[in-house]
N, C-alpha and C positions, 0 to 999 in steps of 0.2 A: 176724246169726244166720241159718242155712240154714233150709229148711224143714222140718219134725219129722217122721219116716218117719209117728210115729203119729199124723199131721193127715190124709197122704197116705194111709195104708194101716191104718184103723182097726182092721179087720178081724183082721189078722195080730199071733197074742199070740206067738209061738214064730219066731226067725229066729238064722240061723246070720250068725256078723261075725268079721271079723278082727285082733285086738287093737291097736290102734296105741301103746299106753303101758300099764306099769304102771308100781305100787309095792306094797308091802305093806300088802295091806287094799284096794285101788283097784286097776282096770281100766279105761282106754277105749278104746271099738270106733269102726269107721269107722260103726259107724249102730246103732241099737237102737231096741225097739217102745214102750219102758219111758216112761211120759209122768213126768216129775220133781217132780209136784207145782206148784201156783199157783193164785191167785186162789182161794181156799178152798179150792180139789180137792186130797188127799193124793197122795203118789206110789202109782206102782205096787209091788205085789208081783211077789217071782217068783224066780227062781235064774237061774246060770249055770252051765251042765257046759263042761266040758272035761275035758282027759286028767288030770288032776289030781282028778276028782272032782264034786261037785256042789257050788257055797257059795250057801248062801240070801242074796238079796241086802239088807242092814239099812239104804240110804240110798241118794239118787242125788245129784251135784253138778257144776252145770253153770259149763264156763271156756269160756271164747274157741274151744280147741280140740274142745272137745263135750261130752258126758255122763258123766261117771264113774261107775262104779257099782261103790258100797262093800259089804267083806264083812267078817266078822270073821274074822281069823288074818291069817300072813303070805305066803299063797300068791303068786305072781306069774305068773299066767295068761300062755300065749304060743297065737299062733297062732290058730287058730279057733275061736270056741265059739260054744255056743250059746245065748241068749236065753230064756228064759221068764216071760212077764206069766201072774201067776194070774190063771184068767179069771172067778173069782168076785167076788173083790175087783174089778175093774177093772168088771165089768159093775154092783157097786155104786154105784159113780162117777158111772158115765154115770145112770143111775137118778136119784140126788141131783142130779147136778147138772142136768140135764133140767129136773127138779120144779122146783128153785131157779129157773132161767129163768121157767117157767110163771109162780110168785109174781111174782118182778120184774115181771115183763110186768102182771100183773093190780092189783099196788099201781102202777106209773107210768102206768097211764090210768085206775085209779078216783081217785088223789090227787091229779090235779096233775102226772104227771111229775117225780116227788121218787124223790131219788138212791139208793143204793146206798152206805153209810156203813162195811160191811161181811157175810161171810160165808165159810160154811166148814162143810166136807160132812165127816160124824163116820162111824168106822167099824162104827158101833152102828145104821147103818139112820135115823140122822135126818140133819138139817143144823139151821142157823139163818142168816137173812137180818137184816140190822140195815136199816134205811133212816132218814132225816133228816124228822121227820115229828112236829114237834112240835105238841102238843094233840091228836093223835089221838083217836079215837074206837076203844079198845083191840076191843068187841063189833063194831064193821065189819071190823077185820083177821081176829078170827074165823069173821066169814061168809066170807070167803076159800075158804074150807075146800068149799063145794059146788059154787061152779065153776070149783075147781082140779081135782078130782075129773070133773065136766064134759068138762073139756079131755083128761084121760086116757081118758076114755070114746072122745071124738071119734078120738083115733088121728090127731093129726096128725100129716105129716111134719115131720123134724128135717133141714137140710142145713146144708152150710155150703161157704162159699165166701172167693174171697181180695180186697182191695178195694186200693187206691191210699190211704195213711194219708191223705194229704191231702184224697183228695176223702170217707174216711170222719169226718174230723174236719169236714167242713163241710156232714157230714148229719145232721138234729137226731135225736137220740133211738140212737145207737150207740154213745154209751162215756154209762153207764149209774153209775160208781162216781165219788164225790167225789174218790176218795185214789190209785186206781192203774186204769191200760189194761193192756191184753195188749202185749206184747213185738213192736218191728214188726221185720219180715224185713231181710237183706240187702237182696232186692230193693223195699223201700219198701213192700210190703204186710200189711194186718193181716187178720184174719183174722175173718170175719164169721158168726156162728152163726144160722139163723132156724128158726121153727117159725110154718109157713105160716098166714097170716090171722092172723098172735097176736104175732109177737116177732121181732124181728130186731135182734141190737147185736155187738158186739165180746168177744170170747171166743177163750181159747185152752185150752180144756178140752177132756174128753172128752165123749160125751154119745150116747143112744140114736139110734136111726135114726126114732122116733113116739112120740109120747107112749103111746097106748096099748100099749107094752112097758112104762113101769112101772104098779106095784102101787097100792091104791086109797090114798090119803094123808090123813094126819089133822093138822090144826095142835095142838099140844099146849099151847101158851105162850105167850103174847104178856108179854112184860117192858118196863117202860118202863128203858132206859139212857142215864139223865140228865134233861137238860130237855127236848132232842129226841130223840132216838133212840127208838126202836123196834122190839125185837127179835121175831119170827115164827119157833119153833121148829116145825119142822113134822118127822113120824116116816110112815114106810111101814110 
């Protein structure tokens, strides 16, 4: 897998590409901003123009060859077009998933370093984080709640950087889920998320530039799923 224009150039929600394949209902370009969804994060929205018109984009699907990006009808885009991530939805994303980091980070050094069992960022302004965390004490994951708020006060920086899989598998505390990692590169690297003095692991999402861009956050739900589990719904 090459490396995803929107790891390099997060920035940039509107770019012009070249078609290299269709079919009807499907498009793939030599490069797009559109992130395809994983690890809990939804894909992007957004359209594509071309001389045919506008088609709003309903799905993305990633092959060997690159990202497809499906429309409904039977249009067969040629040539140029152009790209568009809405940048509402997308700024949602980073928002959620930011948060979601914050939590991780704050339940694997008040707990123990206990896992990441599941999660997944909702397009209603919440998410939910599951972690492996049996007999919890449901009123501690509650208290969560003020200094997660805390840390968006602080205004941390968000960077992210790219690492050697190997030598990130052989650093304690960067792949953070029981069940799946982020997707390593052609060139053997994976991709490293931190938020300074709080969190650094393995991530291939989207995510703000500082905590303090998003909004003040409330945990809403603490569910127990199952005998361990432990679900943290949290809402901005």
């Amino acid at each position: 897998m090459s490396r995803a224009f929107y790891h390099d150039h997060p920035e940039i929600l509107q770019l012009e590409a070249e078609v290299r394949d269709a079919r009807p209902g499907a498009v793939l370009v030599e490069r797009s901003p559109f992130f395809p969804g994983g690890g809990g994060q939804l894909p992007d929205q957004g359209v594509l123009r071309w001389s045919g018109g506008v088609l709003p984009i309903t799905g993305l699907e990633r092959d060997e060859r690159g990202l497809w990006h499906l429309f409904a009808g039977e249009a067969l885009p040629s040539g140029n077009v152009t790209l568009e991530v809405e940048p509402a939805f997308r700024a949602s994303m980073c928002e959620l998933h930011t948060l979601a980091h914050v939590v991780n980070a704050l339940v694997y050094t008040r707990f123990g370093g206990v896992l990441l069992t599941g999660a997944q960022l909702n397009a209603d302004g919440t998410f939910r984080v599951d972690f492996d965390l049996p007999g919890a004490d449901n009123e501690a994951l509650r208290a969560l709640e003020a200094p997660l708020n805390d840390i968006i006060r602080q205004d941390l920086p968000v960077s992210a950087a790219f690492m050697a899989h190997t030598e990130a598998e052989a650093t304690p505390g960067l792949f953070r889920s029981k069940a799946v990692a982020p997707p390593v590169g052609e060139d053997g690297l994976v991709r490293i998320v931190e938020i300074l003095g709080l969190d650094r692991q393995a991530c291939g999402g989207t995510h703000l530039t500082s905590t303090g861009r998003a909004r003040p956050a409330r945990i809403v739900k603490i569910d127990n799923k199952g005998r361990q589990n432990r679900r943290i719904k949290v809402a901005v």
